[in-house]
C-alpha positions in Angstrom: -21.5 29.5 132.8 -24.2 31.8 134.7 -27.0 32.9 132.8 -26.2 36.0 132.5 -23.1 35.2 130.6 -24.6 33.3 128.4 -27.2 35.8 127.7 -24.2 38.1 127.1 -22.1 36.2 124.2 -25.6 35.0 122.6 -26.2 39.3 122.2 -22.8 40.0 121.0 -23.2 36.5 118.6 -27.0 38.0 117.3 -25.1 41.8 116.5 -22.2 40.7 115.0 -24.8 39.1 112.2 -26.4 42.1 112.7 -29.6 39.9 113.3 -32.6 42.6 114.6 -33.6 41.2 117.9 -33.4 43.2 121.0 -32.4 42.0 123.8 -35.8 42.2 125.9 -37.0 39.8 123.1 -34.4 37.3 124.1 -34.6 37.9 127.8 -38.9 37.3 126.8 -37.8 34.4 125.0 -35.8 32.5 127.5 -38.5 32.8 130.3 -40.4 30.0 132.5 -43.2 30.5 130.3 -41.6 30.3 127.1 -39.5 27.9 127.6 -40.7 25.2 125.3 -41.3 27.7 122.3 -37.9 28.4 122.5 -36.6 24.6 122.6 -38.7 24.3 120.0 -37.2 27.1 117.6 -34.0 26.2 118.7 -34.4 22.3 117.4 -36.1 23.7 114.2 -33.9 26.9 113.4 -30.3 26.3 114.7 -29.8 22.8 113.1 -26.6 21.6 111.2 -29.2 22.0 108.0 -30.6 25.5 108.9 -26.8 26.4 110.2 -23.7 27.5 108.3 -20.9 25.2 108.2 -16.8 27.2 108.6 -16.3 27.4 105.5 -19.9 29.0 104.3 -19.6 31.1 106.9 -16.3 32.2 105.6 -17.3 32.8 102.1 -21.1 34.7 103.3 -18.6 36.8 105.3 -16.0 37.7 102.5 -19.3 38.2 100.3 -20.9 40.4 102.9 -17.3 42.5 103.7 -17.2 42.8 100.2 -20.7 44.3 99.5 -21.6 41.6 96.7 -24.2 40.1 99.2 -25.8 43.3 100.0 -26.2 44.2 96.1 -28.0 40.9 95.5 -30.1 41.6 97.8 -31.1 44.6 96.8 -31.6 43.4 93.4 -34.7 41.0 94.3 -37.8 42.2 94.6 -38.6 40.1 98.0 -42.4 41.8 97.8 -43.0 39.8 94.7 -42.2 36.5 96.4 -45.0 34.2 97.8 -45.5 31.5 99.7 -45.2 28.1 98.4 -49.0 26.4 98.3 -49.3 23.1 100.1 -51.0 21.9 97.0 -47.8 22.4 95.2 -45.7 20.9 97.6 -47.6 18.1 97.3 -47.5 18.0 93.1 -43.8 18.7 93.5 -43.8 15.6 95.6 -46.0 13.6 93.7 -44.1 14.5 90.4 -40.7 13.6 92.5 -41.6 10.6 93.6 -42.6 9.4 89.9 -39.2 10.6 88.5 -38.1 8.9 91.2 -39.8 5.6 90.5 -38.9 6.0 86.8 -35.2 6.6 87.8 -35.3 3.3 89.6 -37.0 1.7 86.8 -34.4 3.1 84.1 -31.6 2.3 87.0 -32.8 -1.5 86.8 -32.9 -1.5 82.8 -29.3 0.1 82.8 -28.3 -2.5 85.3 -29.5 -5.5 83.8 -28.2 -4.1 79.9 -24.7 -3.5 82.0 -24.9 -6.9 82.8 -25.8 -8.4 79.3 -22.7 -6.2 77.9 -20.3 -7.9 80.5 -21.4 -11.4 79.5 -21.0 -10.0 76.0 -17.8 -9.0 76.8 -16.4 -12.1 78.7 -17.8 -14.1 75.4 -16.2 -11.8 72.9 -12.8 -12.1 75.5 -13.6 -16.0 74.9 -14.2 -16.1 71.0 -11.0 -13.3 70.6 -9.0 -15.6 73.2 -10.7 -19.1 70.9 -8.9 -17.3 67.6 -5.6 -16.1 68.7 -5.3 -19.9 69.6 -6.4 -21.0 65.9 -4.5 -17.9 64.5 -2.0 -19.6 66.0 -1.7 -23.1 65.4 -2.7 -22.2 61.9 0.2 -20.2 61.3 2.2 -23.1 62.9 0.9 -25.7 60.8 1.2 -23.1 57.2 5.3 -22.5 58.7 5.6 -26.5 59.3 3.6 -26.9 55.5 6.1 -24.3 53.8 9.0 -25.6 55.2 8.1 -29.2 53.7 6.9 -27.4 50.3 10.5 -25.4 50.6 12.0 -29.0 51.5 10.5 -30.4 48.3 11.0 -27.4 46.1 14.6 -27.4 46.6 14.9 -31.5 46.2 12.9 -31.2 42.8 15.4 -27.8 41.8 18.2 -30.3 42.3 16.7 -32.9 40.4 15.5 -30.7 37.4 18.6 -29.1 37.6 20.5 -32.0 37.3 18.1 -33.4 34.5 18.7 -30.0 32.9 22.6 -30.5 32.9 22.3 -33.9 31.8 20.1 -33.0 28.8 22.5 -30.1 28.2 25.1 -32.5 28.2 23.3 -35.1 25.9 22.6 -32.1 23.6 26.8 -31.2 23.4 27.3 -34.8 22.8 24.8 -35.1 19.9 26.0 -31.8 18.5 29.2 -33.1 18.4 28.2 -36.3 16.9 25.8 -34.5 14.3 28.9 -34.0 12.0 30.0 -37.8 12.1 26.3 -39.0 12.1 25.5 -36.4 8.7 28.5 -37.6 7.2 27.5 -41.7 8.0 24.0 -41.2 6.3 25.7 -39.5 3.3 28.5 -42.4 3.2 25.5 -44.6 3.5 23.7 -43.2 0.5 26.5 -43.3 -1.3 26.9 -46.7 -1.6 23.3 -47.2 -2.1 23.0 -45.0 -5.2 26.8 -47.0 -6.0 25.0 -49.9 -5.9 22.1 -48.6 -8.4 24.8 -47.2 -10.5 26.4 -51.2 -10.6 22.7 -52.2 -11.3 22.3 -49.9 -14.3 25.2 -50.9 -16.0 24.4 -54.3 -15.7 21.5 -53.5 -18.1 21.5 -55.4 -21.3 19.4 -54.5 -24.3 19.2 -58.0 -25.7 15.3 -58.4 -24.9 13.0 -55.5 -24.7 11.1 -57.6 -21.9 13.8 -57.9 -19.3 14.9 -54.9 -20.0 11.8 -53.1 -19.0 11.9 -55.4 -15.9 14.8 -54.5 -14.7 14.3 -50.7 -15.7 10.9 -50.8 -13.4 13.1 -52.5 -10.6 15.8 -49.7 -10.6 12.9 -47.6 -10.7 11.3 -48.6 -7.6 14.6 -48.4 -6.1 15.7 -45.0 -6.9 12.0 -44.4 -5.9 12.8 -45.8 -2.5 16.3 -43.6 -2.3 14.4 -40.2 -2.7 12.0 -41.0 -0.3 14.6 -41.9 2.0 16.6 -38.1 1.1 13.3 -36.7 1.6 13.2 -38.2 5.1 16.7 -37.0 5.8 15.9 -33.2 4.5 12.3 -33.6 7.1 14.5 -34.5 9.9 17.4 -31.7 9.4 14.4 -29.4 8.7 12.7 -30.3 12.5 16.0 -30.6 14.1 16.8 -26.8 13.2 13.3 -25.7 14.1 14.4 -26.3 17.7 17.8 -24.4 18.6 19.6 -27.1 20.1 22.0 -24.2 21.7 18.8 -22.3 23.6 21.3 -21.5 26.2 23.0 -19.2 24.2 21.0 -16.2 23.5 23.3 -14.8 20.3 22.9 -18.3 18.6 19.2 -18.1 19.2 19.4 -14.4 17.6 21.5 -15.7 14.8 19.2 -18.7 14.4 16.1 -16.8 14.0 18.3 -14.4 11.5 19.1 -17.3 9.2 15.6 -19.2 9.9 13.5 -18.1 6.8 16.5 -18.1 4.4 17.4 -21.7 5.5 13.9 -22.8 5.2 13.1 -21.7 1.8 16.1 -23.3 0.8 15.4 -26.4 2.1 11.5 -26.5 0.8 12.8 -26.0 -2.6 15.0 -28.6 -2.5 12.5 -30.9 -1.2 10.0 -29.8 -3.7 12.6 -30.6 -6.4 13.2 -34.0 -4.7 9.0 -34.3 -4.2 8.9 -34.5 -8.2 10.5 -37.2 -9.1 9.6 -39.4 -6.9 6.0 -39.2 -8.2 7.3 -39.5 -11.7 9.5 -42.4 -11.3 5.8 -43.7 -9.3 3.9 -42.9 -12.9 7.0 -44.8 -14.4 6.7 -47.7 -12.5 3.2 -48.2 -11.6 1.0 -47.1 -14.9 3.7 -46.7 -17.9 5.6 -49.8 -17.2 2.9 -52.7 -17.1 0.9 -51.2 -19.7 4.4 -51.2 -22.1 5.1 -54.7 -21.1 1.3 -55.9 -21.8 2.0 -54.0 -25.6 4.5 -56.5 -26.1 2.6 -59.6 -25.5 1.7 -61.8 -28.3 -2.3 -61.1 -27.7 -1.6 -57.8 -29.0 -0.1 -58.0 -32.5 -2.4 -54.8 -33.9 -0.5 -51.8 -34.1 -3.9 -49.8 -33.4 -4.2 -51.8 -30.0 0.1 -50.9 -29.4 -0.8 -46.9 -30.6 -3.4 -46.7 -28.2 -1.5 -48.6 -25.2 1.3 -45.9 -25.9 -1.7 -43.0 -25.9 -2.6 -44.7 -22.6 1.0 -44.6 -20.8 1.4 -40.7 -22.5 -2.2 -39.6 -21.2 -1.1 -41.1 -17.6 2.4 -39.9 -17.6 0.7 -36.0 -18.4 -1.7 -36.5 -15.7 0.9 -37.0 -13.0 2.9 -35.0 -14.1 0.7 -32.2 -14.2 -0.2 -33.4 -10.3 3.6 -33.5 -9.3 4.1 -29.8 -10.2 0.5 -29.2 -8.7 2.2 -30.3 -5.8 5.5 -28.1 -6.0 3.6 -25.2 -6.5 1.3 -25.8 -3.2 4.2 -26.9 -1.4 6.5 -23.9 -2.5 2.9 -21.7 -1.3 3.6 -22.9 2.3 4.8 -19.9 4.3 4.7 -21.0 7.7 7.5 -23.7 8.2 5.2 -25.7 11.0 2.8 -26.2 8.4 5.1 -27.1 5.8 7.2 -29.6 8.3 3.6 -31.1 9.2 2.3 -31.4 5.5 5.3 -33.5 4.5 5.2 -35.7 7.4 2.0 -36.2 6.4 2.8 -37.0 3.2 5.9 -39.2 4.0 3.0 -41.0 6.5 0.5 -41.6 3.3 3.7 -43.2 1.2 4.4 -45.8 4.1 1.2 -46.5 5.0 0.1 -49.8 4.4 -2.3 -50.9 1.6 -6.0 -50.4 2.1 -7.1 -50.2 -1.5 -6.2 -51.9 -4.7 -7.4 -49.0 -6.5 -5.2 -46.4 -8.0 -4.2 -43.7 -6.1 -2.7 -40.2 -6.3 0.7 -39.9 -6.2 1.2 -39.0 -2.6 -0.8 -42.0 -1.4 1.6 -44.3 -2.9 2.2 -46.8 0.5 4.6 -49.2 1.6 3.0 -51.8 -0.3 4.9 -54.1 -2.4 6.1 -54.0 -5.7 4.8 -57.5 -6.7 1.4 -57.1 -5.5 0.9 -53.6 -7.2 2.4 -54.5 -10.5 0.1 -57.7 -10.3 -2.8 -55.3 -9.9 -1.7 -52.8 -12.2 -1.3 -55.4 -14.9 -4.8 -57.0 -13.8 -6.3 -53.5 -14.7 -4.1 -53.2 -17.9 -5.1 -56.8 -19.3 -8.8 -55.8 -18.1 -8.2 -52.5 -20.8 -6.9 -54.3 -23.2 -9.5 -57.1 -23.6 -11.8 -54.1 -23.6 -10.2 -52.5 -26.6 -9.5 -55.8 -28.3 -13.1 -56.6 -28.8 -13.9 -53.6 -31.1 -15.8 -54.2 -33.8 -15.7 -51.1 -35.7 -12.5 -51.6 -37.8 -13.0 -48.0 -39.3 -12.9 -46.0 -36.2 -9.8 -48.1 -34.8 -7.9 -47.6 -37.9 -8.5 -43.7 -37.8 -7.7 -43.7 -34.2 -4.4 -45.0 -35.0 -3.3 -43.0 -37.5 -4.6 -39.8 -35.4 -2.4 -41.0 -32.6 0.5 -42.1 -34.7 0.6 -38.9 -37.0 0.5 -36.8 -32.8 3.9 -38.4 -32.8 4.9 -38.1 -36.7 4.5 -41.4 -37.5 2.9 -42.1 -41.0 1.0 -45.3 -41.8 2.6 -47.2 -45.0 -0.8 -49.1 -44.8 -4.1 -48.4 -44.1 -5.9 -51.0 -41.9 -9.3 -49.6 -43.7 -8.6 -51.0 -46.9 -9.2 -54.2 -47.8 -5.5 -55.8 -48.2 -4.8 -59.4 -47.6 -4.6 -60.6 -44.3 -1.1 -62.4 -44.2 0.3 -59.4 -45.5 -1.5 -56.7 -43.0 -0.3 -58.6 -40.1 3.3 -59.1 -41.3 3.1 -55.5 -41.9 1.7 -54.8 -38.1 4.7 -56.8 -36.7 7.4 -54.7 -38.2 5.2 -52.3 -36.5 5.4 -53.1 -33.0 8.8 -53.9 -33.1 9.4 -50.0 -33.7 6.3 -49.6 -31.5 8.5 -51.4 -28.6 11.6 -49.7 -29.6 9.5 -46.1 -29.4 8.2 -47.6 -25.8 11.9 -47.8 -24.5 13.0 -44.5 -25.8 9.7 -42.9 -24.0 10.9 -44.8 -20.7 14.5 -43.5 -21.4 13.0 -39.8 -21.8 11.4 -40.3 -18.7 14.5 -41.1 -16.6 16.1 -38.1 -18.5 13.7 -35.8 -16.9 13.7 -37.0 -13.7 17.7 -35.8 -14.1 17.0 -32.7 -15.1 13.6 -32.2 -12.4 16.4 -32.9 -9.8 19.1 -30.1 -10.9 16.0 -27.7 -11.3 15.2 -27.3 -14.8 12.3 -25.2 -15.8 9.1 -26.9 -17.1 9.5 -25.1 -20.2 12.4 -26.8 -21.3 11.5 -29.9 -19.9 8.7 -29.9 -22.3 10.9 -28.6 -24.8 13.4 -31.1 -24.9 11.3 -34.2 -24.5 9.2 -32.9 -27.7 12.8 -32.6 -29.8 13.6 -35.7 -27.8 10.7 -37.8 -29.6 11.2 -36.2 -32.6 14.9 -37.1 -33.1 15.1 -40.6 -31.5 12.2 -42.7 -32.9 15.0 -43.8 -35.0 12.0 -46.1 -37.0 10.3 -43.1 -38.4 12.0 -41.3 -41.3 10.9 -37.8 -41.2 12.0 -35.4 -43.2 14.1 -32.0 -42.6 10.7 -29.8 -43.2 8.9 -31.6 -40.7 11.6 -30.9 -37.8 11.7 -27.9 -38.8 8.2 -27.1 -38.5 7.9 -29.1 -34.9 10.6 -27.2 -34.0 9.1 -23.7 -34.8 6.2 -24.6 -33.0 7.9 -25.6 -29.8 9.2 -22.6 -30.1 6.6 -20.3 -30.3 4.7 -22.4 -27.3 7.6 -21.5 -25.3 8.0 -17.8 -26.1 4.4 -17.9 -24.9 5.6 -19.2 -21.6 7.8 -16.9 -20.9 11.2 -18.0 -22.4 13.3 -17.0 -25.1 14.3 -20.1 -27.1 17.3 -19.3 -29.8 20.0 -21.4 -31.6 19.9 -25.4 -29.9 22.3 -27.8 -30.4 20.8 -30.7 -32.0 23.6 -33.1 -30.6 23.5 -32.2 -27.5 19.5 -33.3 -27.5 20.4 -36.6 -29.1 22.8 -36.8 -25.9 21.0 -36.1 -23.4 20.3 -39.7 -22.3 23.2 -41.2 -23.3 25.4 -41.8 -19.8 23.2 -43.0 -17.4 26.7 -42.8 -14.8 26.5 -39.1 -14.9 23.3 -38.7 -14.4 23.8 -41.5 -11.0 26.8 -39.3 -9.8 25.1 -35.7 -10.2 22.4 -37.1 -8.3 24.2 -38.7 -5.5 26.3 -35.2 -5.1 22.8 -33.7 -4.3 
């Protein structure tokens, strides 16, 4: 291309921008001498920076057709514009470079904190990776440990289970059997008390001495009996404490219906039982030896005999006033743990073995044996006696007596004050004792008596009532006269209308009967 040409397009390129240069200026420009002005302007002004790219020229031309660039230009006020200082340049550059520097310096910080949070993060991958694994085997190990625990649970279900049916089983057995095994221990007492019954007939009243003997020996066995029946009623009491049919809700229901009823019913009888055992125990152990030492030969004074009786009726109150003590706290007991507990307790003290020679309550009796308490007891009794023996004061001894003697309505035909002959006093004093003795066995009698009637529940009233009219009517050596039964019985009487009871019209044989068929009273008893 000529010159000329390319003079031309570079014109028609400078008006179609509309740029204000004439074409002299250009023609000027492009001369010999200008030459390197122009190269120069050409490197510094039509650049790729200084020049538009296609597509800004496209979008300054759709700006310019559609007036938008000519109204921002005409909104800035080019006259207020001025040159940029080259001291500013150079605080712009300064200030760049330092934002610069400090963008590097942040760049390395961020770098090297990226790089601490990838370590962090191929750690935490590690530990996360370390605890699925543990996680893992744990859970194994916890399945492998509750399969064995499933293993053994189901191997211990079958054995319990099978224990369970076998105790259930035993349990039908021994309820079926409880009928059979009840009606064994009754047969069984049966013939015990049978063989009492055989004992007590073979009784003879030929000497007051053996007689006693054998009384105390059927005493201590009938003593043995009760405790025996008390044993029995402890057992049926603990045996229906526990339902033995558990598995049956309705007969747990109707158990627990029936429980307190059944219970009281059973403590009463056991309280009624309770008492004569520690009677037939006063009997045996206090009234007994100190009857048979008031018919030895070393005791020929009927004051020493009165006061050996006072002795063996003082005792017999005393425990009798603890046996009903012990009814009354036993009937108290509301709770029928407490009450099952007390009696085993109690049953415990009466077999325990002996510890003490002393005397003991009545519930602390022991398993001892008869021969070594009766030697004891009659140690203590010839110990008393030998006390009472050597007295010196006549006087007081004879008052004593007839104080004691006139408590049962016996009247002295002598008075051991006065000063009688000898021979005669003490022929007088063995008529005496003889009725003294005979008196002695018809208190021992009237003991057994109300042991009968403590076991088919009479009250204490009468008890009381018909032992009084019992002495009264049976010391068949004293003559007393129709006034003086009379009076006694007034007097009982009005003792127990102040009790409680109304006492009217008594048959006066059926007293004097009351002890007169010792085989009734065995087969009452055994029908208990």
């Amino acid at each position: 291309m000529n010159p000329d040409q390319a003079l031309g397009q570079l014109l028609n390129v400078i008006e179609s921008y509309n740029i204000p240069i004439s074409k002299d200026e250009i023609q000027q420009a492009f001369d010999a001498g200008n030459a390197q002005e122009l190269e120069t302007w050409v490197q510094e002004c039509l650049n790729p920076d200084t020049l538009l790219s296609r597509e800004e020229e496209a979008l300054y031309s759709m700006l310019e057709h559609s007036g938008v660039a000519r109204r921002l230009q005409a909104a800035q006020h080019l006259d207020s514009l001025r040159p940029v200082q080259d001291d500013e340049i150079r605080d712009a550059l300064l200030t760049l470079e330092a934002s610069t520097s400090a963008i590097a310096k942040q760049e390395s910080i961020l770098r090297a904190q990226h790089d601490a949070l990838l370590t962090f993060q191929r750690s935490r991958l590690h530990v996360e990776t370390q605890a699925r694994r543990t996680a893992i085997q744990k859970h194994r190990k916890r399945q492998q440990t509750l399969q064995r625990l499933r293993l053994a649970y189901d191997e211990l279900f079958k054995e319990v289970n099978d224990d369970y049916n076998e105790f259930r089983r035993s349990i039908l057995k021994t309820e079926a059997l409880l009928p059979y095994i009840l009606e064994e221990l009754s047969r069984h007492d049966d013939s015990r008390f049978l063989s009492v019954e055989r004992e007590i007939r073979k009784v003879q009243v030929d000497r007051v001495d053996e007689t006693l003997n054998q009384k105390g020996k059927l005493c201590s066995t009938l003593r043995g009996l009760l405790v025996d029946n008390i044993r029995y009623r402890l057992d049926r009491i603990y045996l229906e404490t526990i339902p033995t049919s558990q598995h049956d809700h309705l007969a747990v229901s109707n158990y627990e219906d029936n429980q307190e009823a059944g219970l009281a019913s059973e403590l009463q009888t056991l309280a009624d039982e309770i008492v004569p055992v520690v009677e037939m125990f006063v009997e045996h152990e206090y009234v007994a030896p100190l009857k048979a030492a008031a018919t030895n030969q070393r005791f020929r004074h009927e004051t020493e005999a009165a006061i050996v009786l006072d002795k063996a009726s003082t005792l017999l109150t005393q425990m009798f006033n603890t046996a009903e003590l012990l009814k009354t706290k036993l009937l108290k007991l509301s709770s029928q743990t407490v009450a099952a507990t007390f009696l085993t307790r109690l049953l415990a003290d009466v077999e325990d073995q002996e510890s003490d020679k002393s005397p003991k309550t009545p519930w602390s009796v022991g398993a001892r044996s008869v021969e070594s308490k009766s030697e004891v007891k009659a140690n203590h009794a010839d110990a008393l006696f030998q006390r009472l023996s050597n007295r010196s004061e006549e006087d007081e001894s004879a008052s004593a007596t007839r104080r004691l003697l006139g408590g049962y309505g016996i009247v002295l035909d002598h008075d051991p004050s006065q000063n009688v002959d000898r021979q005669l006093l003490d022929g007088a004093v063995s008529d005496r004792e003889r009725k003294l003795v005979q008196v002695s066995c018809e208190v021992e009698s009237s003991i057994l008596s109300r042991i009968e009637r403590s076991i088919h529940g009479a009250s204490d009233a009468q008890h009381l009532l018909m032992d009084e009219l019992l002495f009264d009517t049976k010391f068949n050596a004293v003559k007393l006269s129709d006034v003086d039964i009379e009076a006694r019985m007034k007097s009982l009487q009005r003792s127990v209308e102040r009790a409680g009871f109304s006492v009217t019209n008594f048959d006066m044989e059926k007293l004097h009967g009351i002890n007169k068929d010792r085989e009734d009273f065995v087969t009452r008893w055994s029908a208990t």
